[in-house]
TORKOL-4160 file (C-alpha; in steps of 0.2 Angstrom, whole numbers, padded with zeros to 4 digits, m for minus):
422
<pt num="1" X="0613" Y="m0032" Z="0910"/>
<pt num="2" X="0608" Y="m0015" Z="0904"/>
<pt num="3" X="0605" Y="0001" Z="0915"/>
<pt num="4" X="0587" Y="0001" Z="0917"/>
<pt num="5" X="0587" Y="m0019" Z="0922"/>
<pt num="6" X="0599" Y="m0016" Z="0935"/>
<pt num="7" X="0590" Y="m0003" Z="0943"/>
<pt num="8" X="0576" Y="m0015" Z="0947"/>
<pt num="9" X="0584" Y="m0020" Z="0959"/>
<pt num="10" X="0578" Y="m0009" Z="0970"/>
<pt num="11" X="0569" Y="0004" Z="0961"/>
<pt num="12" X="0551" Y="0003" Z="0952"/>
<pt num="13" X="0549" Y="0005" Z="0933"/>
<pt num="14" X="0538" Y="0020" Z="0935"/>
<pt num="15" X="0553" Y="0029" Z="0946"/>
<pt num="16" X="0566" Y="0023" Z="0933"/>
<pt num="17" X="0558" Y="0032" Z="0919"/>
<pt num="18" X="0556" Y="0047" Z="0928"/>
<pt num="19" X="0575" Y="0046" Z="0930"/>
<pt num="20" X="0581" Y="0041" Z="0915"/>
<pt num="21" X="0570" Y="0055" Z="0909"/>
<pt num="22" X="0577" Y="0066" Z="0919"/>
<pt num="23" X="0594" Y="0065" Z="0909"/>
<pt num="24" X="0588" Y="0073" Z="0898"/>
<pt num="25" X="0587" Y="0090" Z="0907"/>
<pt num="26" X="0599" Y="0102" Z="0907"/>
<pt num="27" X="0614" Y="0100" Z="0920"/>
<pt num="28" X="0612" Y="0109" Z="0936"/>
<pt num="29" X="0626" Y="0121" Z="0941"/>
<pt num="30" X="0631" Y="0128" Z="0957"/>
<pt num="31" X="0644" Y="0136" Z="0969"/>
<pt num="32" X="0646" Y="0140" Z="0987"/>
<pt num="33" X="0653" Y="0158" Z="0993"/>
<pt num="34" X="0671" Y="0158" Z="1003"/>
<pt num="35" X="0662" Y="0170" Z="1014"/>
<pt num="36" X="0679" Y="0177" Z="1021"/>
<pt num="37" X="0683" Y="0184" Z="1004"/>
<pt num="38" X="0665" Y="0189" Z="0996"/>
<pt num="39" X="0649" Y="0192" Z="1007"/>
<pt num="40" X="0635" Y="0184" Z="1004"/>
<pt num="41" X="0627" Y="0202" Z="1003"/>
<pt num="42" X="0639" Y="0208" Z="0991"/>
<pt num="43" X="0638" Y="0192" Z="0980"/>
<pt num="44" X="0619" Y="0193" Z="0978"/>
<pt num="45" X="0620" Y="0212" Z="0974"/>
<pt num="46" X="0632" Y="0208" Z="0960"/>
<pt num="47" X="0625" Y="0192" Z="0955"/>
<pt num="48" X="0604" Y="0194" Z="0959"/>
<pt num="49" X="0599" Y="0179" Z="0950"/>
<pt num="50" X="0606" Y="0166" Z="0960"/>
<pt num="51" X="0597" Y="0154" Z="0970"/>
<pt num="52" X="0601" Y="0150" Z="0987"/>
<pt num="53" X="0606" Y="0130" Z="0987"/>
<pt num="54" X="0589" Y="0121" Z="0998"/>
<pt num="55" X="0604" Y="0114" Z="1010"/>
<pt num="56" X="0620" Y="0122" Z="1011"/>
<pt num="57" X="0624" Y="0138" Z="1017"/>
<pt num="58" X="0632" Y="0153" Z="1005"/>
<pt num="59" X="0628" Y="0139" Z="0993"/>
<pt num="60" X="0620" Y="0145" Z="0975"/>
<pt num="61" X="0613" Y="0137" Z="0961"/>
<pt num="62" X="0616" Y="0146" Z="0944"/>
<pt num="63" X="0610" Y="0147" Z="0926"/>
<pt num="64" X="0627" Y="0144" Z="0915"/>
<pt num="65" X="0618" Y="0153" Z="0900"/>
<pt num="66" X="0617" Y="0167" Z="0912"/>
<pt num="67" X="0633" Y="0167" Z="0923"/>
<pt num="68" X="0650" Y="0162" Z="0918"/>
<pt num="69" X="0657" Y="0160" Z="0935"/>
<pt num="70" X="0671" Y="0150" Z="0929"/>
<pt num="71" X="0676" Y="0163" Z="0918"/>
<pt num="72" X="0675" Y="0178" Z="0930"/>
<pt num="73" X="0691" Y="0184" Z="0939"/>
<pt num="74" X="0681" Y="0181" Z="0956"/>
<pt num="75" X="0686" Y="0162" Z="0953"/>
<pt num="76" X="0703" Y="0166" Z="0950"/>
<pt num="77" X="0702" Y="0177" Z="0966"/>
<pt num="78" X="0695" Y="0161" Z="0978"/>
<pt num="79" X="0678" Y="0169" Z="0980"/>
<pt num="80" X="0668" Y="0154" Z="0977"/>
<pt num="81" X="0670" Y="0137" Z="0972"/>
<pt num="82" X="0657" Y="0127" Z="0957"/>
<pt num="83" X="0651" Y="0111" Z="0963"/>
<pt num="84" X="0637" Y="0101" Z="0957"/>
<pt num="85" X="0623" Y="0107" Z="0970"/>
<pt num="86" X="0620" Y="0088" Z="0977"/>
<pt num="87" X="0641" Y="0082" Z="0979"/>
<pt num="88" X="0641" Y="0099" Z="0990"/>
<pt num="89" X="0631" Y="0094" Z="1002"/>
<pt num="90" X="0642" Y="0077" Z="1010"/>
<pt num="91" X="0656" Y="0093" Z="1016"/>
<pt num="92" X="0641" Y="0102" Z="1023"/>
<pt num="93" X="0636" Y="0085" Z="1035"/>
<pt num="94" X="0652" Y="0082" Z="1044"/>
<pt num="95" X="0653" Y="0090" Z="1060"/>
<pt num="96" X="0673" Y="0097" Z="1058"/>
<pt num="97" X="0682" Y="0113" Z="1068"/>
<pt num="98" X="0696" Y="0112" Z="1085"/>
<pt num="99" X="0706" Y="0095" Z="1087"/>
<pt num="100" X="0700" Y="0087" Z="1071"/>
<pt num="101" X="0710" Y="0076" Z="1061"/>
<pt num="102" X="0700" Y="0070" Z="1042"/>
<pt num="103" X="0707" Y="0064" Z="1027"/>
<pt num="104" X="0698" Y="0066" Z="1011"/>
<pt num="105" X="0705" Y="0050" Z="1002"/>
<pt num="106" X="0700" Y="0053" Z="0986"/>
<pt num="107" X="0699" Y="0074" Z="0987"/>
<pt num="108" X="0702" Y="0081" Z="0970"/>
<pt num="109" X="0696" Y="0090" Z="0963"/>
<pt num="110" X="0694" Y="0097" Z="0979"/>
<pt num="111" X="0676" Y="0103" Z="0984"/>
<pt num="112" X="0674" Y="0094" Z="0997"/>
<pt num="113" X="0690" Y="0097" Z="1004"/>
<pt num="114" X="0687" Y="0113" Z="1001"/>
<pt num="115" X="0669" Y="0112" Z="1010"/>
<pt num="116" X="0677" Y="0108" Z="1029"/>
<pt num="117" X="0690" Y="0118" Z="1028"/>
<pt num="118" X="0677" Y="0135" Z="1026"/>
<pt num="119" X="0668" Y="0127" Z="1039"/>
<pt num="120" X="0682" Y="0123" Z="1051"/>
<pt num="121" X="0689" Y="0143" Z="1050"/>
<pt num="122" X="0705" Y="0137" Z="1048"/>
<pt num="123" X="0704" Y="0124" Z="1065"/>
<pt num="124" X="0711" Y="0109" Z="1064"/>
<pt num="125" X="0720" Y="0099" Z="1050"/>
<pt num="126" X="0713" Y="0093" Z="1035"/>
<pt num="127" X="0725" Y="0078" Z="1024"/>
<pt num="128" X="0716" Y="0082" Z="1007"/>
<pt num="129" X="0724" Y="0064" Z="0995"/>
<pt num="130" X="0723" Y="0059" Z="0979"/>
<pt num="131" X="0730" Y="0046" Z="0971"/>
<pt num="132" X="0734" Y="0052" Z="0954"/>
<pt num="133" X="0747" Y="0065" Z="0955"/>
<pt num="134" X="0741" Y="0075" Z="0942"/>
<pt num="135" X="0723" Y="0077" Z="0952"/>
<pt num="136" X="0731" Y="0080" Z="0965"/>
<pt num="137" X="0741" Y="0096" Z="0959"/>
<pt num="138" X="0724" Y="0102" Z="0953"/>
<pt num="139" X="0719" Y="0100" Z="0972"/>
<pt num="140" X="0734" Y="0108" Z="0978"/>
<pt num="141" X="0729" Y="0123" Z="0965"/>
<pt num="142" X="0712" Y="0125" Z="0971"/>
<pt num="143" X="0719" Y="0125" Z="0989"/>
<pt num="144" X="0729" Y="0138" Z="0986"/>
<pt num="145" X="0717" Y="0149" Z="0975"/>
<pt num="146" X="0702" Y="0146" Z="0989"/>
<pt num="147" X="0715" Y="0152" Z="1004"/>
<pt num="148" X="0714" Y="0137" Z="1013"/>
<pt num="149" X="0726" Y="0136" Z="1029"/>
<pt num="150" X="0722" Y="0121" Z="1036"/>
<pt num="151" X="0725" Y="0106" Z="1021"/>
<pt num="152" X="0740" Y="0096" Z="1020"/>
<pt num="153" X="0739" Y="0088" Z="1001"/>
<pt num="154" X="0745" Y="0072" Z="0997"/>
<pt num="155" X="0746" Y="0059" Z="0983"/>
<pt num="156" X="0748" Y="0043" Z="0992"/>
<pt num="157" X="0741" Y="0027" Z="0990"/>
<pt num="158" X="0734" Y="0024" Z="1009"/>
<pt num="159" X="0731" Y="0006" Z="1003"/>
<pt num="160" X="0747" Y="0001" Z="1006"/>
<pt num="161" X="0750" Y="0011" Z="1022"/>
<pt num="162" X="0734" Y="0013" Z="1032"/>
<pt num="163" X="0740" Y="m0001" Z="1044"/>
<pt num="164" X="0749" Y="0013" Z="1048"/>
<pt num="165" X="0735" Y="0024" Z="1053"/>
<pt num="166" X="0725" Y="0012" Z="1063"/>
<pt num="167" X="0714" Y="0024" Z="1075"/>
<pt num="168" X="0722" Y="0041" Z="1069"/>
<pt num="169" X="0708" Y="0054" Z="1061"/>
<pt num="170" X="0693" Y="0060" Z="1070"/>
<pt num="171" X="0683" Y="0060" Z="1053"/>
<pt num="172" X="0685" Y="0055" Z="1035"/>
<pt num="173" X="0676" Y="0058" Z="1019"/>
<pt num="174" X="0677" Y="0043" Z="1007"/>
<pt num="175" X="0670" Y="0050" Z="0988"/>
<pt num="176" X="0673" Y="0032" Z="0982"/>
<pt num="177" X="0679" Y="0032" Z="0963"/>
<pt num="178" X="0664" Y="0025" Z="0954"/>
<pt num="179" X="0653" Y="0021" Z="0937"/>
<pt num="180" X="0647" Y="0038" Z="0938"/>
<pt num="181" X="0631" Y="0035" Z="0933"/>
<pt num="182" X="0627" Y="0053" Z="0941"/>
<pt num="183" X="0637" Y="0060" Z="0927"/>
<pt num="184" X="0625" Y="0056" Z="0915"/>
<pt num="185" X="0618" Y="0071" Z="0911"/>
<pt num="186" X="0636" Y="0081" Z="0912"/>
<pt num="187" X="0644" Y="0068" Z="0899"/>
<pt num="188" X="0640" Y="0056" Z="0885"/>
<pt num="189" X="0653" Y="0048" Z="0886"/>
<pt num="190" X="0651" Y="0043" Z="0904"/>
<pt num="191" X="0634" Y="0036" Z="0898"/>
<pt num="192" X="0645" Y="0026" Z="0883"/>
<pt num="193" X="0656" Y="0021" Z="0896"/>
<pt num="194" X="0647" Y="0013" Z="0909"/>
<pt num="195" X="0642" Y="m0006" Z="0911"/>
<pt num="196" X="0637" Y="m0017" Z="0924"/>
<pt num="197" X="0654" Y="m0026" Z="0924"/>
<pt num="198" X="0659" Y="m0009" Z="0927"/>
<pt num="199" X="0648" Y="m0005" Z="0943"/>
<pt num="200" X="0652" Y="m0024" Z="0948"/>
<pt num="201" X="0672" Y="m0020" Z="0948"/>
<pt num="202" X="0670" Y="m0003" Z="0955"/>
<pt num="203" X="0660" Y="m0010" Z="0970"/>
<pt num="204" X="0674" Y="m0021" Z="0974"/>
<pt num="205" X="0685" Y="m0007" Z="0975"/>
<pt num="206" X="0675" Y="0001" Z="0988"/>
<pt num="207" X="0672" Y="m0010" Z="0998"/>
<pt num="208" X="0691" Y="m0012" Z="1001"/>
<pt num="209" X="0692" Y="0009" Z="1001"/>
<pt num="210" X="0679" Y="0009" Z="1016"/>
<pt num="211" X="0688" Y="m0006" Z="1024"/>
<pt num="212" X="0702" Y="0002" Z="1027"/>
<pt num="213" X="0696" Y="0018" Z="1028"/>
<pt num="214" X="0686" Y="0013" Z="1044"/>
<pt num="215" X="0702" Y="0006" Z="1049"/>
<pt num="216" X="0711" Y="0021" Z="1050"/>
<pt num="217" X="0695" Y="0030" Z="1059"/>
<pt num="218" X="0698" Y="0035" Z="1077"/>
<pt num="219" X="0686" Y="0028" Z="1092"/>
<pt num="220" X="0669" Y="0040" Z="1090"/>
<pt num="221" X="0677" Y="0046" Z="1072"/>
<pt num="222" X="0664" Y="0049" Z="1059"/>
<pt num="223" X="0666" Y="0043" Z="1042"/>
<pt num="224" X="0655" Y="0051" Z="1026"/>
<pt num="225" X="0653" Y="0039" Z="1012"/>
<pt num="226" X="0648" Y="0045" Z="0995"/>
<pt num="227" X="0647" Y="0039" Z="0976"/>
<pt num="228" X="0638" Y="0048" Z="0962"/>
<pt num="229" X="0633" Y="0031" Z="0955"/>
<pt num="230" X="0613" Y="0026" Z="0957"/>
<pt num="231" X="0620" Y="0007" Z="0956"/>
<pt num="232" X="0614" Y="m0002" Z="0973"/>
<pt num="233" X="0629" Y="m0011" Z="0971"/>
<pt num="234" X="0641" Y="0004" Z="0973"/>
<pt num="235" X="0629" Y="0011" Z="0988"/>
<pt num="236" X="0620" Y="0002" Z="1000"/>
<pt num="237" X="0630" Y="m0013" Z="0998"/>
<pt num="238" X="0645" Y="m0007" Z="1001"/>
<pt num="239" X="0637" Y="m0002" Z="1018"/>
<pt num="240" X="0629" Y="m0019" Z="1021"/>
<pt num="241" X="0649" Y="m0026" Z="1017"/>
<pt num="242" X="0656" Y="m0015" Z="1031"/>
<pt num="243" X="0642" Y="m0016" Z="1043"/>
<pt num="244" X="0643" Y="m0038" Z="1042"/>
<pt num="245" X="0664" Y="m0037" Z="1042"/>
<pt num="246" X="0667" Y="m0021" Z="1057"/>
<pt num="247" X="0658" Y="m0014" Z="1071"/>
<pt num="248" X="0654" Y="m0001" Z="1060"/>
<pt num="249" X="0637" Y="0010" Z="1065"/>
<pt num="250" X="0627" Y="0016" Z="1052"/>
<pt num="251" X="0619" Y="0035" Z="1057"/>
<pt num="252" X="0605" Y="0045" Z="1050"/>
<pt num="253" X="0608" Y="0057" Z="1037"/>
<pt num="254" X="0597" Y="0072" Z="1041"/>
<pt num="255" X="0579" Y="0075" Z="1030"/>
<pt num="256" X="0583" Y="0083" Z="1016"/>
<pt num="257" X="0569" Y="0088" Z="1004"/>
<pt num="258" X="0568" Y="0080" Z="0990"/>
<pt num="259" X="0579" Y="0065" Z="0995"/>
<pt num="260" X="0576" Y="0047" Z="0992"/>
<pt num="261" X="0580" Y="0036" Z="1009"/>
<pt num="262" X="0588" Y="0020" Z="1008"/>
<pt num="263" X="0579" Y="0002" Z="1010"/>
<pt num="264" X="0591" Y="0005" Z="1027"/>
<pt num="265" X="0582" Y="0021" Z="1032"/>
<pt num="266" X="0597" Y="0031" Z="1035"/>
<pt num="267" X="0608" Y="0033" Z="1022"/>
<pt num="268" X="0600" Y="0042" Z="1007"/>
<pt num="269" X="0602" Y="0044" Z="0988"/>
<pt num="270" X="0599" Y="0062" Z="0978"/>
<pt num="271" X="0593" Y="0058" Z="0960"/>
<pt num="272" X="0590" Y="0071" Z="0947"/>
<pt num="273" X="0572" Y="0068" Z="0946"/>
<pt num="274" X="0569" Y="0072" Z="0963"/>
<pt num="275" X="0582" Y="0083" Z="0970"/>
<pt num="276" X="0589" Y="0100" Z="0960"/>
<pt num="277" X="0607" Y="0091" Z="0957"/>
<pt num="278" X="0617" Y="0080" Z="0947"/>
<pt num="279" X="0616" Y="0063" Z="0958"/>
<pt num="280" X="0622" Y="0057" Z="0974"/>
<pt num="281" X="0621" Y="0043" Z="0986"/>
<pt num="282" X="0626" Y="0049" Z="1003"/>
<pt num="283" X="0629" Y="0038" Z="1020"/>
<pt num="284" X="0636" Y="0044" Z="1037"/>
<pt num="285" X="0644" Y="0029" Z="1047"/>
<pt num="286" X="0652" Y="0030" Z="1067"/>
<pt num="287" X="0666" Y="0020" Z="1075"/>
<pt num="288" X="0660" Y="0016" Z="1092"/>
<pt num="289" X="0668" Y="0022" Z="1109"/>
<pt num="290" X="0672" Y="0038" Z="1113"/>
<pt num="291" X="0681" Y="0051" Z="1101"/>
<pt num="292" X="0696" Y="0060" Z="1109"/>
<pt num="293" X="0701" Y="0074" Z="1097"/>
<pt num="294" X="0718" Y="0081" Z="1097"/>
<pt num="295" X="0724" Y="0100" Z="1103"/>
<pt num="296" X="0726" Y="0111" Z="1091"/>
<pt num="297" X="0743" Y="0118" Z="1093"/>
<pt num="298" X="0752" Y="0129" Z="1079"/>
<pt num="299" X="0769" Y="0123" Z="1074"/>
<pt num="300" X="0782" Y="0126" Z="1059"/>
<pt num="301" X="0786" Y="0112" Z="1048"/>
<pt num="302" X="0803" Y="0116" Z="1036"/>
<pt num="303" X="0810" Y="0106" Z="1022"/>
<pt num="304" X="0826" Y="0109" Z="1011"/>
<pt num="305" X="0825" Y="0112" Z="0994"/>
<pt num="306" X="0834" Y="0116" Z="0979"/>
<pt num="307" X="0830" Y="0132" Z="0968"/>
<pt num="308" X="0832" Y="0128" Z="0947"/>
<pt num="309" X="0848" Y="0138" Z="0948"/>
<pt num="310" X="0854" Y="0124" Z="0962"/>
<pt num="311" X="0856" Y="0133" Z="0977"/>
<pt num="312" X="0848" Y="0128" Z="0992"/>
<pt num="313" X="0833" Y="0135" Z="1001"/>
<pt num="314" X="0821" Y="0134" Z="1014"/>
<pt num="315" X="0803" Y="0132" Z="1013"/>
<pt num="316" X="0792" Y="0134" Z="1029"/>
<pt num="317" X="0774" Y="0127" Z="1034"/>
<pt num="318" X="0762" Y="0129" Z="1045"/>
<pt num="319" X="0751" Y="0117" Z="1055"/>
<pt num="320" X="0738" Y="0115" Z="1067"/>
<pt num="321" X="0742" Y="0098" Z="1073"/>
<pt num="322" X="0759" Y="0088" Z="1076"/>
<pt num="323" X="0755" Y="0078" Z="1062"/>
<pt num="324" X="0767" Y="0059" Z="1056"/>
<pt num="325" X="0783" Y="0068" Z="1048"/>
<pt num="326" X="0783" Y="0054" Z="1037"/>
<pt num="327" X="0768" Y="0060" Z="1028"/>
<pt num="328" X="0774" Y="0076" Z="1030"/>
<pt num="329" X="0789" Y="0074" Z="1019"/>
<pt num="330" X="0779" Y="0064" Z="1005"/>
<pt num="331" X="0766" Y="0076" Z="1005"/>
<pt num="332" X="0765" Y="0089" Z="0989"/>
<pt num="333" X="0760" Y="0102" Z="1005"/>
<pt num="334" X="0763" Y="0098" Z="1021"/>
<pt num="335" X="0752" Y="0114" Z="1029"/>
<pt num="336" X="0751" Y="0131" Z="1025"/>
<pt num="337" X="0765" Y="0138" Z="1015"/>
<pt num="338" X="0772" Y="0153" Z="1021"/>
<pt num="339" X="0787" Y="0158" Z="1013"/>
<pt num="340" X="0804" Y="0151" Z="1006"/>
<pt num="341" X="0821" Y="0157" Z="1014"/>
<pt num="342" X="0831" Y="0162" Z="1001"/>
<pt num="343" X="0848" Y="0169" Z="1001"/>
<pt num="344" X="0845" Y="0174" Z="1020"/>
<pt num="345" X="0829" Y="0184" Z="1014"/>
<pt num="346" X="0811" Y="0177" Z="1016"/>
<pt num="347" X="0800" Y="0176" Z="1002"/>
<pt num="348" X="0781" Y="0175" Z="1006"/>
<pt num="349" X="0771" Y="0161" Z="0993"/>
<pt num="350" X="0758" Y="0164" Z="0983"/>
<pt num="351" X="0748" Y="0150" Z="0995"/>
<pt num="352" X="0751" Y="0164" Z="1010"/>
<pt num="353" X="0745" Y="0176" Z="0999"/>
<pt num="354" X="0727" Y="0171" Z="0998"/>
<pt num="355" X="0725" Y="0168" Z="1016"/>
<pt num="356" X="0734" Y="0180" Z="1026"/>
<pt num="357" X="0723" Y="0198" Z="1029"/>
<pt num="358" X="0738" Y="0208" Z="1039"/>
<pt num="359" X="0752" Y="0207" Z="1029"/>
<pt num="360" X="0759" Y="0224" Z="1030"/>
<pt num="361" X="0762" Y="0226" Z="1011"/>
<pt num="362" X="0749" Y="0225" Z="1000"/>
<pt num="363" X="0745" Y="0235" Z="0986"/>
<pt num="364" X="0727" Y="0236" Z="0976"/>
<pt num="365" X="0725" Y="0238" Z="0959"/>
<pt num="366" X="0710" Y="0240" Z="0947"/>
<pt num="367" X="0701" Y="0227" Z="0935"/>
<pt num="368" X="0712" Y="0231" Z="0920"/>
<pt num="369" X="0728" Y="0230" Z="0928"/>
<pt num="370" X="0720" Y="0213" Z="0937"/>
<pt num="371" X="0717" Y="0206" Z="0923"/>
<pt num="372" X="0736" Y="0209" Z="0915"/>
<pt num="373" X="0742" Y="0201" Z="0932"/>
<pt num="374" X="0732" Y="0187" Z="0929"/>
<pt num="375" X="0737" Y="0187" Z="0912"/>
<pt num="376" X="0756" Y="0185" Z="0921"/>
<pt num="377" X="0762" Y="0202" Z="0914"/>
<pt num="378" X="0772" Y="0215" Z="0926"/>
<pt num="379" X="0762" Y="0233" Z="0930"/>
<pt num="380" X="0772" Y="0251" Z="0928"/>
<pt num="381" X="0766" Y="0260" Z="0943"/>
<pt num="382" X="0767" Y="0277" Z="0949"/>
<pt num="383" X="0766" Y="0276" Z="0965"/>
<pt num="384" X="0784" Y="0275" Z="0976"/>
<pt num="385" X="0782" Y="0260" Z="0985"/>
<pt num="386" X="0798" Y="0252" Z="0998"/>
<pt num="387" X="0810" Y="0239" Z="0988"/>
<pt num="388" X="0799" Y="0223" Z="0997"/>
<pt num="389" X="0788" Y="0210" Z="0992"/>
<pt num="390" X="0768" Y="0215" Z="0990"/>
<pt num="391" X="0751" Y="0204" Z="0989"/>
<pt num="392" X="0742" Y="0213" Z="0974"/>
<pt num="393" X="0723" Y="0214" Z="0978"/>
<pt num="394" X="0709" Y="0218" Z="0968"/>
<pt num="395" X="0693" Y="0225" Z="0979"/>
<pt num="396" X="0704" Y="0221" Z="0994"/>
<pt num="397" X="0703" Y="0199" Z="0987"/>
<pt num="398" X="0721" Y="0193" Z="0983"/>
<pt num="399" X="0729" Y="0190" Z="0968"/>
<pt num="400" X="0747" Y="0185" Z="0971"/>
<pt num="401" X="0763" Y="0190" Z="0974"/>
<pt num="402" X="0774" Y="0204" Z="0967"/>
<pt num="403" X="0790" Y="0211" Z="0969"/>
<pt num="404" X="0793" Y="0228" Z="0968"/>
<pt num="405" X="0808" Y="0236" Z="0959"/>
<pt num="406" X="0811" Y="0254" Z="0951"/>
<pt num="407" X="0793" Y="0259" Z="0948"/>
<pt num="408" X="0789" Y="0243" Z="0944"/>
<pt num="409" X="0777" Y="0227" Z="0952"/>
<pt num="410" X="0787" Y="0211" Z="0946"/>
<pt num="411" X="0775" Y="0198" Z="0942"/>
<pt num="412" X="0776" Y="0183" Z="0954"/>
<pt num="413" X="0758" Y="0174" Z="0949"/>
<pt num="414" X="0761" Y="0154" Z="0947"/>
<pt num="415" X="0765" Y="0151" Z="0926"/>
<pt num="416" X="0753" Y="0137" Z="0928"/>
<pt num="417" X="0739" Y="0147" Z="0934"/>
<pt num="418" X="0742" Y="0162" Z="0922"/>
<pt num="419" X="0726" Y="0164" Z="0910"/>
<pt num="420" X="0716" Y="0175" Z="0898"/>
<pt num="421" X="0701" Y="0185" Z="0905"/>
<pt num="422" X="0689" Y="0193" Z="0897"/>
């Protein structure tokens, strides 16, 4: 069956063309402000033809031709975050602050993640997962790059553990992998890729992520489910699966101009040809009963390590919640990472770095010099400074860590994030 056929399914032929047609456009780009870095004020000063997103707040959508953002040292800095201007939005309709529990099952890249956790101002406790390890340290690097103190990141495959997690987390986001039919217009070769034996295995994979998904959602919990697939299959079937298997409630997803509502009449799907964005099929579900959230109650979590010289060191967390110290110790980050004890001495990380705003030593420096830091190069400095370890800041927004010694900052910025800017 080919793409246009299976779309009959629920769509008319007249709405079909206009989508397909709509692939044809140029991709919509957007990015949403970490307001606790940038203003909203002092972004649009700098940046006056961006376009407030129709939705979500300190939201923006962007002409690439125009802005680089990826480029610019403000992404570098955790300013903002680019996301496709319809996937931003399923963050933006969970209800998340104090007492809060979610997992983000399938998290990276990490804008959703990231989403909550702005939202939230740093209450509760966010488990951000991925299965693949290799998206998930691209997760864990946009977690620490966006100052985000609240996210424990893990790589762990909750199909073989959730009946472990029966009842546990007050709210969960399930972006279900898919056909990525909403990719069209980002990527050829998602349009070469897809088939219709491809929608039909992915929607049996979904509907085994949402079971046990709802599984491990507590009494009154709410669940997001998202794809950006167009395929009924993927979408409102999946529902139907879940709503004829659990006592799953399905909940209205707020009008949202421009948004196509499901043959359900509460979930809803955002296609290109209607709604200024990429694609995205979004339904809200609820767990009956009451929801009880947890107390939010600050707490270090430690773990032994071994530096690549071999001696042994401390590294130290810290969490909202008492959270399962079995995931904590498989977990890539379990919290907030302070700082590492080494040789008797504590060492802040470069995660600390982008979130904490009264560390006593910090030093700013100018674009140039920025730039070079990024670049991973030490700075020769005249000012005297005390033999400690400094946050370098550029217009008062993080950079990293550096060590002052003899006139000089010692460059402590992650290898792996080191880059050219122009």
């Amino acid at each position: 069956m080919d793409f246009k056929t299976h779309l009959k399914k629920y769509l008319d032929n007249d709405f079909i063309n206009k989508l397909i047609n709509s692939f044809n456009e140029e991709e919509k780009k957007a990015l949403f402000l970490n307001a606790s870095k940038l203003s909203k004020e002092a972004f649009i000063n700098e940046f006056p033809n961006v376009i407030p997103h129709p939705v979500v707040e300190n939201g923006f959508l962007y002409n690439k031709n125009e802005y680089e953002f990826g480029k610019h040292i403000y992404h570098d800095l955790g300013a903002y975050y680019i996301q496709e201007p319809s996937a931003m939005i399923v963050a933006d309709l969970l209800d998340y602050g104090e007492g809060d529990l979610v997992l983000d099952i399938c998290a990276a890249p990490g804008g959703k993640t990231t989403g909550i956790a702005l939202k939230s101002k740093g209450k509760g406790q966010i488990i951000a997962n991925d299965l693949s390890k290799s998206r998930a340290i691209t997760l864990l690097s946009n977690v620490e790059r966006m100052g985000l103190s609240n996210v424990i990141v893990t790589s762990l495959d909750f199909s073989r553990i959730y009946k472990s997690y029966e009842n546990t987390f007050t709210k969960i986001i399930l972006d279900a992998p898919c056909s990525g039919s909403g990719m069209f217009r980002k990527s050829d070769l998602m349009k070469d890729d897809w088939t219709y034996e491809k929608v039909i295995r992915c929607a049996e994979i979904q509907k085994e992520l949402i079971s046990y998904a709802y599984f491990m959602l507590k009494s009154g919990g709410e669940m997001i489910y998202s794809t950006c697939s167009y395929s009924y299959e993927e979408d409102e079937e999946v529902i139907k699966h879940l709503l004829s298997t659990t006592d799953a409630i399905l909940e209205h997803v707020p009008t949202i101009e421009g948004a196509y509502l499901s043959d359900d009449n509460h979930s809803i799907h955002l296609f290109p040809s209607m709604f200024n964005g990429e694609g995205h099929f979004i339904a809200k579900i609820r767990k009956p009963g009451e929801l009880i959230k947890y107390k939010d109650n600050k707490n270090i979590f430690t773990r032994n390590v071994l530096s690549k010289s071999g001696k042994k060191e401390i590294e130290e967390y810290e969490l909202n919640l008492s959270i399962d110290k079995r995931l904590l110790d498989l977990s890539l980050r379990p919290g907030l990472f302070v700082d590492t004890i080494k040789d008797g001495k504590k060492v802040i990380s470069h995660h600390y770095s982008h979130v904490e705003n009264n560390y006593k030593y910090k030093y700013e420096i100018n674009i140039d010099d920025a730039i070079k830091f990024i670049r991973g190069e030490s700075l020769r400095i005249s000012d005297k400074l005390e033999n400690e370890f400094y946050i370098v800041t550029y217009k008062k927004m993080a950079i990293g860590i550096a060590h002052f010694v003899d006139g000089q900052l010692k460059n402590l910025y992650p290898k792996g994030l080191r880059r050219n800017i122009n």
